[in-house]
C-alpha positions as CSV (number, residue, x, y, z in Angstrom):
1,X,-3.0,4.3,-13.9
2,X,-6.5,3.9,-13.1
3,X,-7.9,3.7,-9.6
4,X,-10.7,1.5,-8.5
5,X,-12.3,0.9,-5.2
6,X,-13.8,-2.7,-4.7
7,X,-15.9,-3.3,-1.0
8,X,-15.9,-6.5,0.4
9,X,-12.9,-6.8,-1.0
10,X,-12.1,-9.5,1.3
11,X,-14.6,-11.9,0.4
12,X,-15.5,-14.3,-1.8
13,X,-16.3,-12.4,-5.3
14,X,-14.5,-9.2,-4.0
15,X,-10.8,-10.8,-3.6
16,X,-11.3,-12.8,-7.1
17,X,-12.5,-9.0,-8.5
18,X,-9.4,-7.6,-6.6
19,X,-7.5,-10.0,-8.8
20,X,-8.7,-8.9,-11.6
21,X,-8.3,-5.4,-11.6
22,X,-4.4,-5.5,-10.6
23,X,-4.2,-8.2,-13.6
24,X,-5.7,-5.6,-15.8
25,X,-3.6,-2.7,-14.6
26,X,-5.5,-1.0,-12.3
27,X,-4.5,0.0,-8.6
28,X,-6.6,-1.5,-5.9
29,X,-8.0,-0.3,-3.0
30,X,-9.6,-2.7,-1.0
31,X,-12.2,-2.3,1.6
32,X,-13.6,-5.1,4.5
33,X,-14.5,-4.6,7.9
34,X,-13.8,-8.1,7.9
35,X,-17.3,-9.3,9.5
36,X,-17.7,-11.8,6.8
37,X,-14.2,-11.6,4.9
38,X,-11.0,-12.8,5.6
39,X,-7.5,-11.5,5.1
40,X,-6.5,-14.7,4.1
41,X,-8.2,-14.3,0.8
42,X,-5.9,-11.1,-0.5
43,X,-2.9,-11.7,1.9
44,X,-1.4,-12.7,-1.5
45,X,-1.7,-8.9,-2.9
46,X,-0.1,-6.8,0.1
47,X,3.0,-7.1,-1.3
48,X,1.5,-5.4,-4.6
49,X,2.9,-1.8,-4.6
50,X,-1.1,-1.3,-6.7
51,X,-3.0,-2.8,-3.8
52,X,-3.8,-1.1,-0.6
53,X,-6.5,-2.3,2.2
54,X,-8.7,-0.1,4.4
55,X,-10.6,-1.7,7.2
56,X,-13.6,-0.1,7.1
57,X,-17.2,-0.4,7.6
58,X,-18.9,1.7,4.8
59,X,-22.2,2.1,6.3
60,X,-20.0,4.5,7.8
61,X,-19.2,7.5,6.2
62,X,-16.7,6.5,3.2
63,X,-13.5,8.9,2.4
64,X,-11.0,8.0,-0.3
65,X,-8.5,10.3,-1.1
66,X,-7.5,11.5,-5.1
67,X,-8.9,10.4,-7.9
68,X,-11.4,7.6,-8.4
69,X,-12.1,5.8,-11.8
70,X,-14.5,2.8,-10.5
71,X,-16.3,1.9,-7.3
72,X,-17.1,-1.8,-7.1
73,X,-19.7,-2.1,-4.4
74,X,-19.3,-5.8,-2.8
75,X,-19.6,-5.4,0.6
76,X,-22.5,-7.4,2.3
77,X,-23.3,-10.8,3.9
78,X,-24.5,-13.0,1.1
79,X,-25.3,-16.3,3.0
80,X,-28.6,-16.6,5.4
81,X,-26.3,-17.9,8.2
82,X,-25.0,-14.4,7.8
83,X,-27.6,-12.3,7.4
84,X,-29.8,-14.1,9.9
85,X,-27.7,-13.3,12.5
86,X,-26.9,-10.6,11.7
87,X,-29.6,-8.3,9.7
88,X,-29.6,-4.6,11.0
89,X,-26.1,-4.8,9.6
90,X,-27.3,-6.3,6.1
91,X,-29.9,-3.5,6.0
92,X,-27.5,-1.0,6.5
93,X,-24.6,-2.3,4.4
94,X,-27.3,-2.6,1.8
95,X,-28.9,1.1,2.3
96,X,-26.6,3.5,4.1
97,X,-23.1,1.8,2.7
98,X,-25.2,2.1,-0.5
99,X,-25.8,5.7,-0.4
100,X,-22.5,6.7,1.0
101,X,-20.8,5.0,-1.8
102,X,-22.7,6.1,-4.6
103,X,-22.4,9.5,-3.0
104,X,-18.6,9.0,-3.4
105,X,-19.1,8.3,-7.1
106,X,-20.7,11.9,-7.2
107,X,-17.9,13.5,-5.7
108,X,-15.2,12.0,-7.8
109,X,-17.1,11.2,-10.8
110,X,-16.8,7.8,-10.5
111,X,-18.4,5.1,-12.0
112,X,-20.3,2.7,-9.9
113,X,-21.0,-1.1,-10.0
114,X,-23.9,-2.0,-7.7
115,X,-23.5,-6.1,-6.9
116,X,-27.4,-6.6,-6.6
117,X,-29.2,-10.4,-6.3
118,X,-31.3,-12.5,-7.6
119,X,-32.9,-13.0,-4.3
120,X,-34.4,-9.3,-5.2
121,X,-36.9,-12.3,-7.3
122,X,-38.5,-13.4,-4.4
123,X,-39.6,-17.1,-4.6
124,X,-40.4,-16.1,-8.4
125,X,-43.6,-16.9,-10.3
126,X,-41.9,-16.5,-13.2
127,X,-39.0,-18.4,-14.8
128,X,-36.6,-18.2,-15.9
129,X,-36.2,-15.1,-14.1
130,X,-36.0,-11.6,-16.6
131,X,-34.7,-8.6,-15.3
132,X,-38.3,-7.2,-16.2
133,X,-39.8,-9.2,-13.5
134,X,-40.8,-7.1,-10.2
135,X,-40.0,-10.3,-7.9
136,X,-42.5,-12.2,-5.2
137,X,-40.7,-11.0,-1.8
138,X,-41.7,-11.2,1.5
139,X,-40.4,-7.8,2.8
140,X,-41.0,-9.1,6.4
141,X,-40.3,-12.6,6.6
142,X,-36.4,-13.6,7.9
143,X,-35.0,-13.2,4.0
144,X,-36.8,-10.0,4.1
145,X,-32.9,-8.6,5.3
146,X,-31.1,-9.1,2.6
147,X,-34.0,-9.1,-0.5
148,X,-35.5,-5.8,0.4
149,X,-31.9,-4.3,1.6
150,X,-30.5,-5.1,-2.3
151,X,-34.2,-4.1,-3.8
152,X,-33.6,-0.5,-1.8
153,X,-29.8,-0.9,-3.4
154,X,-31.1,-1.0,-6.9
155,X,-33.7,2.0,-6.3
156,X,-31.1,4.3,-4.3
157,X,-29.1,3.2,-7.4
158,X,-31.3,4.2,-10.4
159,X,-32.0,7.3,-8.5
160,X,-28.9,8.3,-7.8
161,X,-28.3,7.9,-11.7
162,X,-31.5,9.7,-13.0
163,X,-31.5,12.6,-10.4
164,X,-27.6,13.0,-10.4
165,X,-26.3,11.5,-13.2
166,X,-23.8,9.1,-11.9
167,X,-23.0,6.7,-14.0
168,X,-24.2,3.6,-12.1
169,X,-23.9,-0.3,-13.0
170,X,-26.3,-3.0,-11.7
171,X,-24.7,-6.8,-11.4
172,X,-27.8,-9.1,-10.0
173,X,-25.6,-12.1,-9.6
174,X,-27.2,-15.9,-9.3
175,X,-25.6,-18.7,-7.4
176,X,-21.6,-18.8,-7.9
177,X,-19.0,-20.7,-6.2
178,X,-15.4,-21.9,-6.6
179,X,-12.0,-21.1,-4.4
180,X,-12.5,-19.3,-1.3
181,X,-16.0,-19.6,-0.7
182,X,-16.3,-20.0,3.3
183,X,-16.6,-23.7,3.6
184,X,-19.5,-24.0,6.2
185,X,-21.1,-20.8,5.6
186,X,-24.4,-22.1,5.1
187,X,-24.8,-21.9,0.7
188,X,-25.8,-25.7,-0.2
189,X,-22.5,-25.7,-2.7
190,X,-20.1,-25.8,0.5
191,X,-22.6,-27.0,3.0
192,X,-22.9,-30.1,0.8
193,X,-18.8,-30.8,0.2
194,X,-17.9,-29.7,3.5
195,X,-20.5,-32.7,4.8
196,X,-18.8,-35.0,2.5
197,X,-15.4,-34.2,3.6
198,X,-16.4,-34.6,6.9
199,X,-17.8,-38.3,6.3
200,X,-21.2,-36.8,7.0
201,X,-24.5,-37.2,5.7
202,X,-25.9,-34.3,3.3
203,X,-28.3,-32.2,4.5
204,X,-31.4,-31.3,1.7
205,X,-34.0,-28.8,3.3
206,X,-37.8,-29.8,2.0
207,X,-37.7,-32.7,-0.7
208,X,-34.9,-31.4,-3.0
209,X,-37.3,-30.6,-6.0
210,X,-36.2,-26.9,-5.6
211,X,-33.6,-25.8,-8.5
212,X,-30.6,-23.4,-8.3
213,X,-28.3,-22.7,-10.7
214,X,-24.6,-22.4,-10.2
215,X,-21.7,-20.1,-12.1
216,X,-18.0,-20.4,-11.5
217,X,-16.6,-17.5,-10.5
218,X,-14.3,-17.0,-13.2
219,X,-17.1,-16.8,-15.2
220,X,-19.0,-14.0,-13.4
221,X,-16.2,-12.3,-12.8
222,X,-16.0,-11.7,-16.8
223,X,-19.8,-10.6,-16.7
224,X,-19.0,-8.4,-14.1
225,X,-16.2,-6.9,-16.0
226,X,-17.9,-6.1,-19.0
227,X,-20.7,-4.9,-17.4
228,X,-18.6,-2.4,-15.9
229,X,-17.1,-1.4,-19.2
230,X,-20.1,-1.0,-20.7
231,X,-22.9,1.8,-21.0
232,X,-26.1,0.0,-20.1
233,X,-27.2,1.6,-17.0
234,X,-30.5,-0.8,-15.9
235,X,-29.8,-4.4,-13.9
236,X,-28.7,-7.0,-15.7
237,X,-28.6,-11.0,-14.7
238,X,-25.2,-12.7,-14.4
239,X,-25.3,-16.5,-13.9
240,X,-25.6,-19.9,-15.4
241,X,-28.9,-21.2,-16.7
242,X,-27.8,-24.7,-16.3
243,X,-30.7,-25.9,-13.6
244,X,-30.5,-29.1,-11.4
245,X,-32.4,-29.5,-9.0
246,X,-30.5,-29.8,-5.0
247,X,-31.5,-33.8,-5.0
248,X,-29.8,-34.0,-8.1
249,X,-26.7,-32.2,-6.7
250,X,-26.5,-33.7,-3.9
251,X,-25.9,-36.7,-5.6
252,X,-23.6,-35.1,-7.9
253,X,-21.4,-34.0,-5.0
254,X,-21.5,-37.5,-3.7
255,X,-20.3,-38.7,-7.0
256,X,-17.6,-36.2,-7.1
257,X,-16.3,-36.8,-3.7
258,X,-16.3,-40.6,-4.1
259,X,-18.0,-40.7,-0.8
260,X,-20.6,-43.1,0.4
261,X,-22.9,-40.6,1.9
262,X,-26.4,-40.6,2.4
263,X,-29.1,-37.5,1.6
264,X,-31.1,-36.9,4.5
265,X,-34.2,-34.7,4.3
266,X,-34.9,-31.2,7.1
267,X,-37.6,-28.9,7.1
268,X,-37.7,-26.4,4.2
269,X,-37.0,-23.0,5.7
270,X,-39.5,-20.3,5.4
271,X,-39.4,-18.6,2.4
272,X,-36.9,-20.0,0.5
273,X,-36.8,-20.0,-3.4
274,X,-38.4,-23.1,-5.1
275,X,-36.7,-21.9,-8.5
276,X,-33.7,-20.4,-9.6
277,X,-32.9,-19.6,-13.2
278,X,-31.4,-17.1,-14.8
279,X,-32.6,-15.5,-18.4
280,X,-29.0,-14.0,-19.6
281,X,-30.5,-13.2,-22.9
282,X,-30.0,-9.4,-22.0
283,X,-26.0,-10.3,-20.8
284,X,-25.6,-12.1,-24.2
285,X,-27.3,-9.4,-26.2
286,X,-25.5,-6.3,-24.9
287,X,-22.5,-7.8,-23.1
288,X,-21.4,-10.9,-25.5
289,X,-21.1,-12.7,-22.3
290,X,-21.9,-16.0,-21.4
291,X,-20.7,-19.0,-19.0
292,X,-17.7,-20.7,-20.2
293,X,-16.5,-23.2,-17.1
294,X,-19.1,-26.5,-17.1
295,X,-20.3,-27.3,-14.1
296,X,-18.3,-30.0,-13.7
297,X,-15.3,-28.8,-14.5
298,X,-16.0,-25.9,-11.8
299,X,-16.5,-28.7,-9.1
300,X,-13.3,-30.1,-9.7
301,X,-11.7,-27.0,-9.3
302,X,-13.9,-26.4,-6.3
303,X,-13.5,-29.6,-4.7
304,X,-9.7,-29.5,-4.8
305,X,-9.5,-26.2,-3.5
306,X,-11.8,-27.4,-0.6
307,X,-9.9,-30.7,0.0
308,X,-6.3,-28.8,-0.2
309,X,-7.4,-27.1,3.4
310,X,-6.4,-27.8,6.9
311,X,-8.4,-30.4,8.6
312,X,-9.4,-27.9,11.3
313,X,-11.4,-25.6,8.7
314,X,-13.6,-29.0,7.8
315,X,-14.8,-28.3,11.5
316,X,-14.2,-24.9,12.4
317,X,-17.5,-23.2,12.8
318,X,-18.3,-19.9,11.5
319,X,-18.1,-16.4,13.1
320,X,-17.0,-17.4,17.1
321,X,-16.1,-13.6,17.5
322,X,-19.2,-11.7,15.3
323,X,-20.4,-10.1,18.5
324,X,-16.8,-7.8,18.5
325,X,-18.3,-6.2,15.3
326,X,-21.7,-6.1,15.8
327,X,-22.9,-2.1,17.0
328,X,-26.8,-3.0,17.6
């Protein structure tokens, strides 16, 4: 049986990956220091004699014991209400978890997946964005965190594959939602249901013409997969090039939710993307992948799994206890 090791394994992507390599026959071993994740999310796999869970914080020094097939590297805050308040520990998930990990892979001969962004685009000037596209970042401004610590990931990455020849994987992964997304984490998909579920207004930041576009998770999962499998070493975009701008889904969600909400307009906060877009012409070329679940049909899913919990996670606010974790 092969062994894979899947960070941030408690989190959104990383429990839905965790699912997928026990489906496929693989034994798990998960890793979270749980500053973002939550049990909840893999409780249903303890019971799997191919699962096991470390909490650990891998910007710490990472020891697994026997063999190692596959190292899924998931583990970093992905939302800005994360990373803003907490960004030494982005950086250093990003570079030292990074390095440790793919220092790992050397010592076991492992392969290793690197989940990169497309926030390592900047606010692009180009678009859709190409992987061949050096990005318009602002390594300084608040994003600066979490776009320069997955720009170091993909250079630590390449290096690490051209100086020690690992065999290394790159994932830059576009906006993607469905079940278990935190609900008031601060991404506009469950920012805007959790509003509507609340009875409250939703929240647009600047005038709504910016775009994003969103792929269920099922979806990128698959891309991820077959990335992984296959022997194209430079980053590749995973996502859905179905763009709407946030006016547009905000009144989409509305629609869904059968609410009578209103949009109310905020200050645009600095930096952030005016476009999002992926070009997957390189995923459909070399991995025969491409988005499946409509975006519709992924909002249903969504919207039920959102409206299925307790009335107490509609208000519970995110991340009381972060200062336990937090080593400044």
């Amino acid at each position: 049986m092969k062994k894979v090791l899947i960070t941030g394994a408690a989190g959104f992507l990383g429990s839905h990956l965790c699912d997928r390599f026990i489906n496929e026959g693989y034994h798990v071993i998960g890793m979270d220091n749980l500053i973002t994740g939550n049990l909840d999310n893999i409780e249903h796999l303890f019971p799997n004699e191919n699962f096991e869970f470390y909490n650990h914080d891998v910007s710490r020094f990472v020891h697994v014991p026997g063999k190692l097939d596959y190292i899924l590297h998931f583990a970093s805050p992905a939302s800005p209400i994360d990373y803003l308040k907490i960004p030494i520990q982005t950086l250093k998930v990003g570079s030292l978890g990074t390095h440790n990990l793919l220092g790992l892979a050397k010592a076991k001969g492992a392969r290793v997946l690197i989940a990169s962004t497309s926030e390592v685009y900047g606010d692009p000037l180009v678009h859709p964005q190409t992987e061949d596209y050096w990005g318009n970042v602002n390594p300084i401004g608040p994003r600066g965190v979490y776009d320069e610590a997955k720009r170091f990931q993909e250079a630590i990455t390449m290096a690490y594959h051209r100086f020690h020849d690992v065999e290394t994987r790159i994932v830059r992964i576009f906006n993607t939602y469905g079940p278990r997304m935190r609900l008031n984490d601060g991404r506009v998909l469950p920012a805007f249901i959790g509003q509507a579920l609340r009875g409250e207004d939703l929240t647009v930041f600047g005038d709504g013409s910016q775009t994003r576009s969103f792929c269920y998770v099922d979806d990128l999962v698959e891309g991820i997969y077959r990335l992984l499998m296959s022997d194209y070493v430079e980053p590749v975009n995973i996502g859905n090039p179905d763009e709407i701008t946030i006016k547009d889904f905000a009144e989409e969600i509305i629609r869904l939710t059968n609410t009578s909400q209103e949009i109310i307009y905020k200050e645009l906060p600095q930096d952030d993307p005016m476009q999002r877009r992926p070009d997957i012409s390189k995923a459909k070329a070399i991995l025969d992948w491409s988005p499946r679940v409509s975006r519709s049909e992924g909002l249903k899913i969504t919207y039920d799994y959102f409206k299925s919990l307790p009335e107490d996670k509609l208000y519970q606010k995110e991340h009381n206890s972060f200062e336990k974790y937090i080593v400044k």
